[in-house]
Residue, then its C-alpha position, 0 to 999 in steps of 0.5 A: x489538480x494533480x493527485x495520488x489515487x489508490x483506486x480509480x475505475x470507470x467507463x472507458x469514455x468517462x475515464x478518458x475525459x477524466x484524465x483530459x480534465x473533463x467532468x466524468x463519472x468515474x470512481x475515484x478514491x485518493x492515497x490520503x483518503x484510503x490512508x484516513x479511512x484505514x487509519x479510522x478503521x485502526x481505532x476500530x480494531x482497538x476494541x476487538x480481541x485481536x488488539x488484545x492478542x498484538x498488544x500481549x505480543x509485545x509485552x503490553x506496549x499498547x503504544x508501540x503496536x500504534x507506533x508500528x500499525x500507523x508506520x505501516x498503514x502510511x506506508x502499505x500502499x505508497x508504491x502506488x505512486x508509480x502506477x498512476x498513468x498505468x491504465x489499463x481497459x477491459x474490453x468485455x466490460x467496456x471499463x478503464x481503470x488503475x492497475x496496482x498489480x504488484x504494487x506491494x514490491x514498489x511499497x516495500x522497497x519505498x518503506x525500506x528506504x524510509x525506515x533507514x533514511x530516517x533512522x526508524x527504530x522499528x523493527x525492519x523487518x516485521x514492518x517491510x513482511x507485514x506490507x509484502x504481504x497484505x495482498x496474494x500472499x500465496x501468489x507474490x511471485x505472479x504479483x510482481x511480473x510486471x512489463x511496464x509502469x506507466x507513471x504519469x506525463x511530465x516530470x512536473x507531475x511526478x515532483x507534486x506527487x512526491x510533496x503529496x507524499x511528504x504532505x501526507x507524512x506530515x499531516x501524521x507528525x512524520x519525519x519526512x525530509x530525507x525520504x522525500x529528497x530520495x523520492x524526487x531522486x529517483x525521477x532519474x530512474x524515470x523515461x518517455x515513452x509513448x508520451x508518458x514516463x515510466x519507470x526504466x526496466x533496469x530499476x524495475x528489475x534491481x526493485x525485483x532483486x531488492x525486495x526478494x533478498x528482503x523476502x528470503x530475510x524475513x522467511x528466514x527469521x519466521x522459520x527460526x523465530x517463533x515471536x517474529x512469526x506471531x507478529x507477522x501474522x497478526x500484523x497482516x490480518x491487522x493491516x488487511x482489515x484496515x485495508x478493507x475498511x479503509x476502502x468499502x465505500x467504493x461502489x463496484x463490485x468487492x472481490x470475494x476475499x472481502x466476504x470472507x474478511x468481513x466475516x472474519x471481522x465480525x467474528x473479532x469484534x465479539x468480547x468472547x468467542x460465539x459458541 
């Protein structure tokens, strides 16, 4: 059976027998299930105080900041779906496992085409910030030096993770038809090599000069505008978090951001700040 994951790790043997359709032990986690959990974890977060500060922000439209969180959650990881072929092993550790190293450029690029071709009315670029940046903020550039994405094996495969997408957006009530059609399009922008389909380096490289024209946009409106920057930010930490709980169940070892988020989510979920 064919899936999207958004995060797939395991011994080196087990990983292999996995993707010959063998049982295996491995660790596994797919794009609908993160995308539930961080959803969950959204409910969550309406209880805390940073809730209260991003529904001020917009002049106490509660349901618009929902509108705005779920677009963007759906949406966060969904570049992942050229990177499920991408493995890579970690002799030391005797370990294979997905690598979504500059993920975030592929998502931002896939959520600017779905808020223009399903004429969303949210505001572009506060969604497209919030999803370029919820990982390394500080080191985006080092993020996107990618060399090759390894897709999956036929373009078969690539046609049923694009319904798994569209099946995803409408589980949440979604418009999804001209996405969708623009998604399976671009397996024209897809090639073999070494029995797998990659994405070509010239629509890597045109996804790379896309997304930083967005970049450039979206630092030039926080410069300027004092609201969108208050936004921006509390939109990350908003979608970090969710992120985080919408994955904590894995079993292998969090990095250390996820101390320090966790600790950050503690301290947000008092009524009142601890003295």
């Amino acid at each position: 059976m064919i899936e999207i994951f958004a995060f797939l790790r395991g011994k080196a043997g087990d990983v292999d027998k996995f993707f010959e359709g063998k049982s295996a032990n491995i660790e596994k986690q797919t794009l609908k299930e993160h995308i539930d959990k961080a959803l969950k974890a959204l409910d969550e977060v309406k209880n805390s105080k940073i809730w209260k500060y991003a529904v001020k922000l917009f002049e106490g439209d509660e349901h618009l900041v929902e509108e705005y969180l779920k677009i963007i959650i759906l949406l966060h990881d969904i570049g992942k779906i050229f990177y499920q072929a991408n493995i890579f092993l970690d002799k030391k550790k005797g370990v294979k496992y997905l690598n979504f190293k500059g993920h975030e450029y592929f998502s931002t690029y896939l959520a600017d085409e779905y808020l223009l071709l399903e004429n969303n009315k949210l505001n572009r670029l506060l969604v497209l910030s919030t999803i370029l940046y919820h990982h390394h903020a500080m080191g985006l550039k080092e993020r996107g030096k990618i060399k090759e994405l390894r897709i999956c094996k036929a373009e078969k495969e690539y046609d049923v993770m694009c319904e798994i997408i569209g099946d995803i957006f409408r589980c949440y009530r979604l418009q999804v038809y001209e996405f969708l059609q623009h998604l399976k399009s671009l397996r024209n922008e897809l090639e073999y090599k070494n029995d797998k389909l990659i994405l070509k380096q010239r629509f890597v490289n045109d996804v790379y000069r896309e997304v930083s024209n967005i970049n450039r946009e979206i630092w030039n409106l926080f410069i300027r505008d004092k609201m969108f920057r208050r936004k921006m930010l509390v939109f990350i930490v908003i979608l970090q978090i969710c992120d985080y709980k919408g994955s904590e169940d894995r079993t292998w070892k969090p990095p250390k951001f996820y101390g320090v988020l966790k600790e950050f989510i503690r301290y947000y979920s008092y009524n009142e700040i601890p003295l």
